[in-house]
N, C-alpha and C positions, 0 to 999 in steps of 0.2 A: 515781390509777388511774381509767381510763376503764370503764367498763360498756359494753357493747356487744352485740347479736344480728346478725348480719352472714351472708349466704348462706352463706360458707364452713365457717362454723360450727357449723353445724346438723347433726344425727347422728338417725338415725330412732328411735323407741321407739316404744310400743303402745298407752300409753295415757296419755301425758303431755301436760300442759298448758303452756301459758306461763305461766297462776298460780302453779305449782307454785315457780318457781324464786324467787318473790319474798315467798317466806314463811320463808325463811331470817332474816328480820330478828329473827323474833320468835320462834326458836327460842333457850333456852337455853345458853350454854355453859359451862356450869359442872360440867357432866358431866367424865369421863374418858374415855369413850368416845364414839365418832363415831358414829351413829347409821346405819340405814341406809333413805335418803334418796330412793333412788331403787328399792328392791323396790316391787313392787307395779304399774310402772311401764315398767321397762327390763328387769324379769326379775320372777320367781313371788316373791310374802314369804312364800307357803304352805310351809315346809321341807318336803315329802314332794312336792309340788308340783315346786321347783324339783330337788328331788335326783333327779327323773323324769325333767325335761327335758335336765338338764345327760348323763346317761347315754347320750340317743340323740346328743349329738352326741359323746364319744369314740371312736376309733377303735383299733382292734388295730392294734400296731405290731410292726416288726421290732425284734430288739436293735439299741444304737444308744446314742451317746455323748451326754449333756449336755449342750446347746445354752449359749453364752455366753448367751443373748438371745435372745427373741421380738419380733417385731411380731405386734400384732394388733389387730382393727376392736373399736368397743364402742359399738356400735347396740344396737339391742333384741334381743333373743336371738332373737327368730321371727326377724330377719333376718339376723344375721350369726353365731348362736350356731354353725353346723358350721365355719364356716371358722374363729373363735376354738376350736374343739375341734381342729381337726387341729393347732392348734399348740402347743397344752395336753396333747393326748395322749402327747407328747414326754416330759414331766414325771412320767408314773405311773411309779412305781418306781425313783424316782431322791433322793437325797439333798440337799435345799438348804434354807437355816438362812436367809438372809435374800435378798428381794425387792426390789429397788430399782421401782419403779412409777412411768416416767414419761409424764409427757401433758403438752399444750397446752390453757390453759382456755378455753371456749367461752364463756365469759360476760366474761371482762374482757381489758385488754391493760394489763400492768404491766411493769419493769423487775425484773429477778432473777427467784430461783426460791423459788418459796413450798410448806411442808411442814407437818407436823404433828407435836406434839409432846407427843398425849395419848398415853393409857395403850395405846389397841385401838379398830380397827375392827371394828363390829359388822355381820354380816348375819344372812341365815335359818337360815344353817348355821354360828352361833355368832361366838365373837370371834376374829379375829387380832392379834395382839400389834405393836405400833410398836416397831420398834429403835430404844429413844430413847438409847440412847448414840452410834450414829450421827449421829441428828440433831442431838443436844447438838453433836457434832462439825462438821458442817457449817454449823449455824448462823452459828458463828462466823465464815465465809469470806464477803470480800466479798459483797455481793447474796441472799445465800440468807436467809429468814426464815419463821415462820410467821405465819401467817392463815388462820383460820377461816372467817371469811365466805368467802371464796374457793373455798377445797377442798373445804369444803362443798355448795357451790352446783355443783360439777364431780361429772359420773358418768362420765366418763371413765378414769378410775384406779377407783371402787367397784367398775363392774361387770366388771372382772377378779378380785375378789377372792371371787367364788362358784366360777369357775374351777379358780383355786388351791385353795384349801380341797378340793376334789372330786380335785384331781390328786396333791397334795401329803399323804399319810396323816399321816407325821411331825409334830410342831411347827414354825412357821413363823415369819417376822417381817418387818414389810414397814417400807420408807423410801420415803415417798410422796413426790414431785416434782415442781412442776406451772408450767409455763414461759407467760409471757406476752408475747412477742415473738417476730418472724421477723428479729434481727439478727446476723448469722452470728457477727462480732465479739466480741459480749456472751455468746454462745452455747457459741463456742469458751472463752473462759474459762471459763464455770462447766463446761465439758467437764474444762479444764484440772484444774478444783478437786477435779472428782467423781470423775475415773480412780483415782489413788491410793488412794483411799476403798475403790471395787467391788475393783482389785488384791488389798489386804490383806483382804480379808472374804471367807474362805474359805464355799465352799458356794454362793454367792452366783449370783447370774439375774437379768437386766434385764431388763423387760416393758415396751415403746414401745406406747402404745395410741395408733391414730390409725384415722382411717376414711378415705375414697380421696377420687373424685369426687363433687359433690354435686349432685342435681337437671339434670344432662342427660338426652338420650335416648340409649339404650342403646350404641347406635355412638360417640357422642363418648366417653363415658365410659368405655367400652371403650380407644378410644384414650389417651384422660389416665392412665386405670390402667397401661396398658402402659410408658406414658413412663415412669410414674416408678418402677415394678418395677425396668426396666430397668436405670436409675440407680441404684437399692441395688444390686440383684446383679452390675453392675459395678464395685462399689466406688466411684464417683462422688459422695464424700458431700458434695462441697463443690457439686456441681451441686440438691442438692435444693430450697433456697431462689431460688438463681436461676431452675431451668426454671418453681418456682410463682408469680413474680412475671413470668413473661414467657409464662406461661395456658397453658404445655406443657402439666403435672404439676397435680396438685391433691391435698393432704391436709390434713383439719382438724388433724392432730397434725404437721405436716411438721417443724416446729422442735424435737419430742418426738423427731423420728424422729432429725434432725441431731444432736442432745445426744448421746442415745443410742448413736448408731453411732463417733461421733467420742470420747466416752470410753471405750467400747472398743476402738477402732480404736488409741489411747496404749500399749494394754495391748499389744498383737498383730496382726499383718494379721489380717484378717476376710473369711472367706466367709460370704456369705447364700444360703440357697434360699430358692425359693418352693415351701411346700406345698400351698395353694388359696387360686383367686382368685374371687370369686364377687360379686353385684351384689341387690341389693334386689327386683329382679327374678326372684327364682328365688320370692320369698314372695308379692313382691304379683302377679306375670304384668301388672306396666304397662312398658313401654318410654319412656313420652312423660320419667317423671322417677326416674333410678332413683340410688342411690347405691353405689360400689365399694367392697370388703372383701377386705384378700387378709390372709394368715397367712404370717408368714418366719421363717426362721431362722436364728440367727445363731453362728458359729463360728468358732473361732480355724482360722487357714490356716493352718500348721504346715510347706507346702512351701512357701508365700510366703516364712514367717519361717526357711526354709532359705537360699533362692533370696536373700533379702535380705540374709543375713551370710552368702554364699559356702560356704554349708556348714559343718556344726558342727565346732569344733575340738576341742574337748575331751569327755568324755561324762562321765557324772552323777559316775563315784567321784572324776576329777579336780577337777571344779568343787568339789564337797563338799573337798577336800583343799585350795584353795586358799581358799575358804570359813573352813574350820577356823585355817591358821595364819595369815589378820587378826586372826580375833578372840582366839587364843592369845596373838597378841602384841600387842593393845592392854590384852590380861587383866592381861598381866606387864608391860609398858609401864608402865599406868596406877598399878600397886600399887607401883612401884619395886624389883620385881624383874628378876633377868637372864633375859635372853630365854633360853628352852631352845633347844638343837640342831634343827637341819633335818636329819632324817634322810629325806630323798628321793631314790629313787635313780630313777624314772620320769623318762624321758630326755626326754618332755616339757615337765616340766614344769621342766625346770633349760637349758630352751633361752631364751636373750636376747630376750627380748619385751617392748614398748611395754606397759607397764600403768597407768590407773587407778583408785584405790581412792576410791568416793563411801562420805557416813555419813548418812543418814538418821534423823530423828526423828520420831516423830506424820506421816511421812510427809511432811516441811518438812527441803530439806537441811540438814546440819549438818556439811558440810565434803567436799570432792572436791580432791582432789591427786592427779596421774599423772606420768609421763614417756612421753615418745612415742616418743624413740629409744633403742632395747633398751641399757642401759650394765650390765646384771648376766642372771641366771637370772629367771627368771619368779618362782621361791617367794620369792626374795629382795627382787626388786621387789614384788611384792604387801606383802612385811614390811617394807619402805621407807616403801611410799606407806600402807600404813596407820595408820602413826605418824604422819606427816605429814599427813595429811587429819585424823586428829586432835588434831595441835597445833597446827601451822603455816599454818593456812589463814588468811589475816590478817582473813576476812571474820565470823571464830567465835572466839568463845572457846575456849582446848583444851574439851577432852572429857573429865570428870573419871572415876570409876573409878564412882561410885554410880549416874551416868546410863546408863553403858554398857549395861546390862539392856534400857535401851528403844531401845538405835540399831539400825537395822538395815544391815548391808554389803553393797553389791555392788561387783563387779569389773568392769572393762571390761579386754578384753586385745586388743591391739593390731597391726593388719598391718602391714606396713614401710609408709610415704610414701611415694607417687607422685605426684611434678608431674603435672598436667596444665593442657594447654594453651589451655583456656577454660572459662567458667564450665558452658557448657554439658554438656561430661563429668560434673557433681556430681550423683549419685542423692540426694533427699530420703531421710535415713531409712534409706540403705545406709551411707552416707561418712560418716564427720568428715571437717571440713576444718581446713586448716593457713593462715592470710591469711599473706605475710612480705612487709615494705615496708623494705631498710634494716635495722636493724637491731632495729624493733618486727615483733613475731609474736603472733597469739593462735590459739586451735585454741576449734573446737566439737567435745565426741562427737555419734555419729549421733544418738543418744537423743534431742538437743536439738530436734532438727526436728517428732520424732511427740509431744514433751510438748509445746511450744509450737503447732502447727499453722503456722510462718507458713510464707509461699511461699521461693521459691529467692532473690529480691531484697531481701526482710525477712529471713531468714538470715545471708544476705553479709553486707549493710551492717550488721548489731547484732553479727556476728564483727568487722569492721572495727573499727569506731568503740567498743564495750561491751571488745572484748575486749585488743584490739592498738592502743588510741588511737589510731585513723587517721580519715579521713574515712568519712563511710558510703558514700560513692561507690568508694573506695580500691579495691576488688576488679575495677571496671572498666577501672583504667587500665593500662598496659602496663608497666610498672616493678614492678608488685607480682604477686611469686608466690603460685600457691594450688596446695595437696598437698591430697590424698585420701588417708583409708586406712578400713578397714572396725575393727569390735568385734565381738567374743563379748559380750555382756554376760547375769550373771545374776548373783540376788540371794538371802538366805537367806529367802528368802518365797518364791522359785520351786522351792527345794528341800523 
């Protein structure tokens, strides 16, 4: 691990030192609780103090739905504390059980993502609670660990958590996060790791602390904030590390911001607003070096995730119906009983459809078996493939009857195949594809593309070669067919 101070790095406060950061050696940690580290400093340790300040910057809001996710700047509250409240204010009177809190550290550059796994973070307005069954959970995934010296030494993630506390009345519990690299790569996987994770953890809100441009004068900085707004709220997320390596864009949390949007983005399309974008310059009135601060919001797109599976096929009682008779018949499957009767007379759902049934465990598949050309009813292929994902999947052992409790089912149901006539017709994210060369064939569902992230040529070629034994080039040559077809997909966690 490198230590480092680096321009890009630096976030404004009020009364902080550079001595300050290198006294963490000699603090103990033997405590359970994280101290707080940075009051006194980047915000009021006075509790009547800070619960003064933090009030002028909330705002009355209209009603309004629960944001997936915030960005927000974490300067020193004289500087960037209203625009961190327009995007806090969002939160008063809303219900959420845990906080995922990530950032990028300004003091080191490491490999993976480092967390914490004491008891509670402490500030002036008390303790909040660490989801440490969470982090037990992710620990375990490649790269993810914790470190103290680290997280500690980061205020980054702290001073969000006066915010919270102020917005949030209920009990709370935070999974702190704190990224030391810009490589999209390494980045995208622990995206991969953490989706699942935010998915199943109901109530749940992502907060990306990052701050904008640092030390231009006000016109440049102006322009680098606007690059890179732009680029979130066009959904460009794979543009954020490039435009900051080629001096578009600038954010000390950029790689916070990519984690972040990209393991939501696995979940759902995502729209961002910007609520306020504001600069360093509104506190100090200097232009010559000022630093950028905007607040966004992040939201599931609901007509994206329309527009991207053609429209819904089914509505909530059906899915729940197809829902119900997997897990009925893996119930009776599994205990060696006779499967009970389909009494369905819903004319959809006994229409001949492509279906596969996946089985998840702890969020790690545990068996995916489908058919893609309709050879029965729909309630019957669903009761097919769900025996078969959990017997016959040669890559799992069956699925015994005591485990069942913890799998979870989803369904993917299937539109006819259509050829098409070059790779270029494939929608990331809309299509599965079909590869056929001959008489070897493998298919991806769409799923495959927004859980993995890769491009349209890393797709191909791991359909190719992973699924259908072919070469990974195989999809380019003229002898080998590729079908498209769209999925409904949903799961007993989205119901």
């Amino acid at each position: 691990m490198q230590i480092l101070r680096s321009k890009n790095c630096r976030c404004v406060g009020n009364k902080i030192t550079g001595v300050l950061f290198f006294l963490f050696t000699a603090v103990c940690f033997s405590t359970s609780v994280r101290q707080p580290f940075f009051s006194g400093s980047f915000y009021p340790s006075d509790e009547k103090h800070l619960r003064s300040q933090l009030a002028t910057f909330f705002e009355k809001t209209k009603p309004h739905e629960l944001p997936d996710g915030l960005i927000v700047p974490h300067a020193g509250y004289i500087y960037s504390g209203r625009t961190a409240g327009a995007a806090y204010s969002l939160l008063r009177n809303k219900k959420i059980s845990t906080v995922f809190l990530i950032g990028r550290s300004h003091r080191a550059n490491f490999v993976g993502v480092i967390t914490d796994d004491r008891d509670a973070w402490k500030t002036p307005l008390g303790s909040v609670d660490v989801d440490k069954k969470i982090v037990s959970d992710i620990v375990v995934r490649p790269g993810f660990r914790v470190d103290y010296r680290v997280i500690d030494a980061e205020h980054g993630l702290e001073v969000q958590i006066p915010f919270l506390q102020y917005a949030i009345k209920e009990k709370f519990k935070i999974v702190p996060l704190l990224v030391g690299c810009e490589d999209e790569q390494e980045l995208e996987t622990y995206a991969n790791y953490l989706s699942p994770v935010i998915k199943k953890t109901k109530n749940s809100l992502v907060v990306i602390s990052t701050d904008l441009s640092h030390y231009y004068p006000l016109d440049i900085a102006q322009q680098k904030d606007k690059k890179f707004i732009s680029i979130i709220e066009k959904g460009q997320f794979f543009s954020i590390i490039e435009s900051m390596k080629k001096g578009e864009a600038e954010a000390c949390g950029g790689s916070a911001v990519f984690l972040g949007l990209r393991a939501l983005s696995k979940i759902s399309p995502l729209k961002v607003e910007l609520l306020r974008y504001s600069t360093s310059y509104e506190a100090t009135k200097d232009k010559s070096q000022v630093v950028g601060y905007a607040a966004m919001a992040i939201y599931k797109d609901t007509k994206k995730q329309q527009d991207k599976k053609g429209g819904a096929m089914f509505d909530r009682k059906q899915r729940e119906t197809l829902l119900k008779i997997a897990r009925q018949t893996l119930e009776y499957f599994l205990a060696g009983k006779k499967l009970p009767d389909l009494k369905i007379t819903d004319p959809v759902l006994l229409e001949k459809r492509g279906v596969f049934v996946t089985l998840r465990k702890n969020d790690q598949l545990r068996g995916c078996i489908g058919m893609i050309i309709p050879q029965e009813s729909l309630v019957e292929g669903v009761r097919s493939m769900a025996i078969e994902s959990a017997t016959g999947d040669p890559r799992f052992p069956p699925v015994s009857l005591k485990e069942l409790k913890e799998i979870e089912i989803e369904i993917s149901v299937l539109t006819v195949p259509a050829k098409v006539s070059s790779p270029e017709d494939i929608v990331l994210g809309r299509d599965g594809v079909i590869v056929r060369k001959g008489n070897r064939q493998g298919v991806f569902l769409p799923q495959v593309a927004d859980e993995t992230g890769w491009t349209k040529e890393q797709f191909l070629s791991a359909l190719c070669s992973h699924k259908a034994g072919l070469e990974p080039d195989a999809w380019k040559k003229p002898d080998t067919e590729l079908f498209t077809f769209q999925a409904e997909v949903f799961s007993e966690h989205d119901l």
